[in-house]
N, C-alpha and C positions, 0 to 999 in steps of 0.2 A: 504494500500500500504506500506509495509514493506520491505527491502533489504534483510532480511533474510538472509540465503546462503552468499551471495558477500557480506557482511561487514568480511567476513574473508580475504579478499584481502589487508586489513590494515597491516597483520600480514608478508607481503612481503616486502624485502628488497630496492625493487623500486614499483614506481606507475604505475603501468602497462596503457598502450593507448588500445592497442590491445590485444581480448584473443579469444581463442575457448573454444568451452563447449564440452567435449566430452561424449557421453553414457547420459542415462538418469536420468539425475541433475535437478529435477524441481527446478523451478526460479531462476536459475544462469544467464540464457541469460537475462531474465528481471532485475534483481536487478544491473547486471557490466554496465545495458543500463541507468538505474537508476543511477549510481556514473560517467555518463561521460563516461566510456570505451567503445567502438567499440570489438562488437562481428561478429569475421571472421570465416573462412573457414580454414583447420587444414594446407591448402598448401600459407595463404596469410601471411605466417610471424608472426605468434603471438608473443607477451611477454610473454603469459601467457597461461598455458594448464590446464584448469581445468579438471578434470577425477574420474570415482573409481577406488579403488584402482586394478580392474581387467583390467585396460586401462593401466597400466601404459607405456608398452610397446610402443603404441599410441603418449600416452602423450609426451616421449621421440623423438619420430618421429618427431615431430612440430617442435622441434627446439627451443622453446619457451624458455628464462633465466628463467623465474621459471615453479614450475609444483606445482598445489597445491591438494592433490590427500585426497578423501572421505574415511574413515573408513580405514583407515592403521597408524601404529604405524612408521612403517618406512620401503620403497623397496629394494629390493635387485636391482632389474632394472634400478630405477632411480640412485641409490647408484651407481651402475657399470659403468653408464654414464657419473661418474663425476660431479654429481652434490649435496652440501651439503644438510641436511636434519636436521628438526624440526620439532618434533614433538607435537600436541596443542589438549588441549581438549577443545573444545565449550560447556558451561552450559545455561541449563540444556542442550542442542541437537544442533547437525547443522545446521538444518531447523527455530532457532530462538535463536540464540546464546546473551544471555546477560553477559555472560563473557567469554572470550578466555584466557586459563591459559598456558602457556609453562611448557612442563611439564621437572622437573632435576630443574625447579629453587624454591625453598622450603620455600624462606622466603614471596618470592613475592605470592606464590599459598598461603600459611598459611593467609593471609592478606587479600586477596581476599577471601576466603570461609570464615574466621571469620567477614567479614563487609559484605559481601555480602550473603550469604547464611548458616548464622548461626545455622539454625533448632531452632523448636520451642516444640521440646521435647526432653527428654533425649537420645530416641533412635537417633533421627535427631543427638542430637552434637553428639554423638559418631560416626554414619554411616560417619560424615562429616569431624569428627578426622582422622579420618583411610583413610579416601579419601587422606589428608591434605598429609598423611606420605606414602601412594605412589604415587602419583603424585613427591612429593620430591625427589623421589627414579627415578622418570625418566619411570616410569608406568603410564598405566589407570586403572582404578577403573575396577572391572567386571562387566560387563553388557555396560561399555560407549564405545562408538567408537570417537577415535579419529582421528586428519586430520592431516597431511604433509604435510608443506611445503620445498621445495626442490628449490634453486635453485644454480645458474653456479658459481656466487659470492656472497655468504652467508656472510648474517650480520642481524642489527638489522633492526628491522621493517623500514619502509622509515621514518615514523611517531617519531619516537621514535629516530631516527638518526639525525633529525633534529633537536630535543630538543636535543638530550647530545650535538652538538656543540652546540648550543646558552646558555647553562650551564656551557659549560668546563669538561664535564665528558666525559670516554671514554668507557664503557662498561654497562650500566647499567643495571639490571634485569628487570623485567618487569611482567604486565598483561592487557589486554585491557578488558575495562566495555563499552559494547552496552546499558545497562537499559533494563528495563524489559519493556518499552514502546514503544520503539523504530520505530521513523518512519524519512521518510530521511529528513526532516527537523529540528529531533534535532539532537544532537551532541552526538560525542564519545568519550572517554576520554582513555587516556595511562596514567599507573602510573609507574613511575620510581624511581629505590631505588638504592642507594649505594648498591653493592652485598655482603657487609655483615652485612646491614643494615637489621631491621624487620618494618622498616615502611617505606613508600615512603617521597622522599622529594619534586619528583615534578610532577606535573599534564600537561598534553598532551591534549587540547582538538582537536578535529579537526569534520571538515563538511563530513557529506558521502555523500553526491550531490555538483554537481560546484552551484557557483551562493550564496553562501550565507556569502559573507563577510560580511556584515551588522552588520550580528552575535557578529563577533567578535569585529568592530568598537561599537557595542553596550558596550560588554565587556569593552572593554579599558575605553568607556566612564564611564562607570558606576565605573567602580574601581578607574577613577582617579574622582567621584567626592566622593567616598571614602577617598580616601590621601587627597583630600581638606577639608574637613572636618573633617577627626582627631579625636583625643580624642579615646574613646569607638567604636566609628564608623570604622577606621583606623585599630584600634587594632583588628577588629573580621576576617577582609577580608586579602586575600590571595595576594601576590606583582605578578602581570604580567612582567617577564620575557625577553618575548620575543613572536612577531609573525613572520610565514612564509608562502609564497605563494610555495603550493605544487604543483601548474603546473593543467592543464586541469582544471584550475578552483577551485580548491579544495582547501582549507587554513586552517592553525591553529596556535595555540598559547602556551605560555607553561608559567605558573604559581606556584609558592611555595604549596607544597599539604598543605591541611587541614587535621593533625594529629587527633587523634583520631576514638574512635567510629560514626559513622552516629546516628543519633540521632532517627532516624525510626528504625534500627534494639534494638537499646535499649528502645524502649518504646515497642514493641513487646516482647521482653525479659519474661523469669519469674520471676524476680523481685518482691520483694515488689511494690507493687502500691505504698505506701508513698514514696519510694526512687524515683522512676519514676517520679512521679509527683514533686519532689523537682528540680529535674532537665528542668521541663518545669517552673516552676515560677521561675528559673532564668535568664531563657531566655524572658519572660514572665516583667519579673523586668530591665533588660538590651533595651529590647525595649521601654519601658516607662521611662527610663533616658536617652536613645536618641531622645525620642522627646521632653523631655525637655527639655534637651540642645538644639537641633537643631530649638524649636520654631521660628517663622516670621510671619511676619504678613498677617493679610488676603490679601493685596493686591497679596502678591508672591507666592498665591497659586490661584488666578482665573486663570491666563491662560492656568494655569495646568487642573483645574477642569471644566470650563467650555465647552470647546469642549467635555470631557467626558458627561456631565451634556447634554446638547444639542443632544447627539447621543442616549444616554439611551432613553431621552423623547421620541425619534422618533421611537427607534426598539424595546421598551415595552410598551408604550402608546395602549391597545388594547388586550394585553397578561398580563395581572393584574394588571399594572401600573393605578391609577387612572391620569385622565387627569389633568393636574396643579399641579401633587402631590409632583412635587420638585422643584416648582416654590420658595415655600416660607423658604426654607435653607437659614438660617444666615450666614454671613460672618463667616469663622474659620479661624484658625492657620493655616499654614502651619509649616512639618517636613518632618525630613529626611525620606525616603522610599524605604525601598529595592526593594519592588515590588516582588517579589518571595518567601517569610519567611517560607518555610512547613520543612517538617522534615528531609525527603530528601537530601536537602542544605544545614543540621549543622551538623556539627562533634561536638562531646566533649571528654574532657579530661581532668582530672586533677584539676576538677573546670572550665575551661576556656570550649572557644569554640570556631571553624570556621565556619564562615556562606561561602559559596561559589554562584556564577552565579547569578552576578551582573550587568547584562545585562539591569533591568528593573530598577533600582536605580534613584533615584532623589532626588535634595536637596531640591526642594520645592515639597514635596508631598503632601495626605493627612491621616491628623491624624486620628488612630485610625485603619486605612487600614491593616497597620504589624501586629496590637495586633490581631482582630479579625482575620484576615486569618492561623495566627501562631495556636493561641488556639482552631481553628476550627478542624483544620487538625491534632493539637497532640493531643487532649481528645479524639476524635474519636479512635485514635491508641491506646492510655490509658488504651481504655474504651473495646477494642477487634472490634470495628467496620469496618470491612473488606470491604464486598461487595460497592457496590454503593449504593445499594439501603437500607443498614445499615447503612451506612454514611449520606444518606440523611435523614433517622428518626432520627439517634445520632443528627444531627444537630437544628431537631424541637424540640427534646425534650431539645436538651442543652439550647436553646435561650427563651422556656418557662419556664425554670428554672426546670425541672422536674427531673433531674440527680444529684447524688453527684458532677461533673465538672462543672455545672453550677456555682458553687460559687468561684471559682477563675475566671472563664470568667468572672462574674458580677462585683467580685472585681478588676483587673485590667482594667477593663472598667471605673468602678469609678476613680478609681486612676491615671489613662492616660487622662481621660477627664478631671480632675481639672487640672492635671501640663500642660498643653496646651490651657487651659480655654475655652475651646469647650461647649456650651451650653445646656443643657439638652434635648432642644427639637433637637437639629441638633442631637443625638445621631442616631435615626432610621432611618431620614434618608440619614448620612451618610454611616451606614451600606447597608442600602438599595443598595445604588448606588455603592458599594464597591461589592457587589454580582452580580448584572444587568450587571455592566462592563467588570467583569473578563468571566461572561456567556458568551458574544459577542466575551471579546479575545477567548475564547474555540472553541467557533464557529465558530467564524472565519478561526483559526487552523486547527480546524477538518476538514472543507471544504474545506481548500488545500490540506490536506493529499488525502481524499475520492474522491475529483473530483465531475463534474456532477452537476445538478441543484438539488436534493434531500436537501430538509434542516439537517444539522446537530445539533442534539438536545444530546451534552457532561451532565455527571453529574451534570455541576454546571448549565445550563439553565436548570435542573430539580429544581436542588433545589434552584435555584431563584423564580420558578413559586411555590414551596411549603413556600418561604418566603412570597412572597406577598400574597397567598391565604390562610395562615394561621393564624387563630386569636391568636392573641400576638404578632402577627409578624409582620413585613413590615414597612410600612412608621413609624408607630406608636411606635415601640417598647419601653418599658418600665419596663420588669423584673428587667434590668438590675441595676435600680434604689436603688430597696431596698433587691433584691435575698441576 
């Protein structure tokens, strides 16, 4: 269940209530039904006319403030009617847009295609240069279709209008990032730039379904137990801003961007492998001096751990979990935990770095949970492991020690376990339970996205059942001793 299609509705000046779909737009009427909007009839007053560009005429008949028309660079019809017009390319396609670029603005499209969609060959960055420099020019690339939006009183996205007042800025450029995973339960982000600025200064997220402020009440929470804790920790996350309730349900937030490169497109890079990999053992080195610093003691971490502890026993106990097999875990430390650490969420630059979406954060976590999830997900990228079902081998072979990446995971395992005093035999199966648990959140996720009683079996309940079914692995682990 994707929005597809209607997450281009962001890119309107106001939040539309009401729209028609005219002509044949698969999944428009399902995805605007999806974000809250009431899909009418072309004579019941819409805000909003969605069309192809051979409707426009149509489109204009509704009456609607905006019109937001398929495969047109810009109409002569809607133009005549008086209503302004924008022009936006959706990447890769309309039918699954993970970025929406306005096209005439050249630093913000530059920005976007260099973190976003870099190419992973030579031909790629040059096809993606050349895109870069007409798109700037207020063009489509040949072969893409672009979409219009038009409307009565032309401005910035509603989205985007809302941050520049809560910033004090009054024009700012722009691009919106859907992710390439997108389902209406996570979030969309706008980045906004000073307009003669080449990198953003500040992040837009907001909800594409009502109903999920939680979201960002998570956010807030999680950032400010960021600023509570300080030092290293303070210093990597991003300052919140400002939130707003966008009406019909819908909210967002706006936060100081995280400059630099994404940390997933540079490890995809062609790059030296050594330079790549210097860049993850310092990130690597930065998590293992925030749990030192943030150590506590076992008491401040049972309440945390044991409801987790309690729920694993019950939904793996019988799917490879032996029975009693996490009964007998030592007391540990508690640290600090971002809960989210993959590649995804860090920028770098300059030496430094931004971790972003700190929704899952906690000061009493547990140790050991950031390093292993962090170095799972970047040696995999390192290492060229794409698919899932290469990621899931990358993953047996790295924890049996079988890979060149195995020996920074084994090393920073060492080294995170002494500055936290975590015991030898809790290593396996704290990892253990660090796998089982996030399996459940997945599945959990996944089965609100999907609907229906069908069980949802994501990557990671794969590769939890090849942790506990594999020798070297599970409860017991221990490569990581002497790897």
């Amino acid at each position: 269940m994707s929005l597809g299609r209607a997450d281009l509705r962001f890119a309107l000046p106001r939040n539309p209530r009401r729209a028609v779909v005219l002509g044949d737009l698969p999944d428009w009427a399902d995805g605007l039904r999806q974000g809250g909007v009431e899909v009418v009839g072309a004579g019941d007053s819409p805000e909003l006319a969605v069309a192809p560009a051979g409707l426009a005429a149509q489109a204009v008949a509704t009456g609607a403030h905006s019109i937001l028309l398929e495969r047109t660079r810009r109409s002569r019809t809607v133009g005549g009617a008086g209503y302004g017009q924008l022009a936006l390319l959706p990447v890769p396609d309309v039918s699954r847009p993970e970025l929406l670029l306005p096209l005439g603005q050249r630093n913000a499209v530059r920005y976007a295609i260099r973190h976003w969609r870099p190419g992973s060959s030579m031909l790629e960055r040059g096809r993606n240069a050349l895109a870069c420099e007409v798109l700037g020019r207020g063009l489509a690339p040949p072969g893409r279709a672009p979409v219009t939006v038009a409307s009565r009183e032309p401005g910035l996205p509603f989205l985007a209008a809302a941050a520049a007042e809560t910033v004090g800025v009054a024009e700012p450029h722009w691009f919106a990032a859907f992710g390439a995973w997108a389902d209406p339960f996570s979030r969309g982000a706008f980045f906004l730039f000073d307009p003669a600025a080449a990198d953003p200064a500040w992040v837009v997220k907001f909800a594409r379904i009502p109903g999920l402020e939680h979201l960002f009440d998570r956010d807030e929470a999680g950032l400010r137990v960021a600023v509570r804790t300080g030092g290293i920790v303070a210093a990597a996350a991003p300052r919140l801003l400002g939130r707003f309730d966008l009406g019909g349900g819908l909210h967002g937030s706006v936060e100081t961007a995280a400059a630099g490169e994404r940390l997933a497109s540079l490890l995809r890079a062609r790059t030296p492998r050594a330079e790549r990999l210097a860049v993850i053992e310092r990130i690597a080195a930065w998590i293992a001096q925030v749990a030192r610093q943030t150590v506590a003691p076992p008491e401040a971490l049972q309440p945390e751990l044991e409801p987790i502890r309690t729920e694993v026993v019950k939904r793996w106990t019988g799917h490879g979990l032996p029975a009693g097999g996490l009964e007998g875990l030592p007391p540990v430390a508690a640290v600090f935990q971002h809960g989210d650490l993959w590649a995804d969420n860090i920028f770098v630059r300059d030496g430094g770095f931004t971790v972003v979406d700190w929704e899952s954060a906690m000061r009493h976590g547990a140790p050991l949970w950031d390093l292993l999830y962090f170095l799972t997900g970047a040696l995999a990228m390192l290492d060229g492991a794409e698919s899932d079902a290469d990621r899931i081998a990358h993953f047996a072979h790295l924890y049996r020690g079988e890979l060149e990446s195995s020996e920074p995971l084994f090393r920073w395992t060492r080294a995170t376990a002494a500055a936290t005093g975590v015991p030898a035999e809790a290593v396996g199966p704290l990892a253990t339970l660090l796998w089982l648990w996030y399996a459940l959140l997945d599945t959990a996720h996944v089965g609100r996205i999907k609907g229906g009683d069908e069980p949802a079996h994501p990557p990671t309940w794969r590769l939890s059942e090849r942790w506990l079914a594999e020798p070297g692995l599970g409860l017991g682990w221990s490569a990581w001793r002497t790897g």
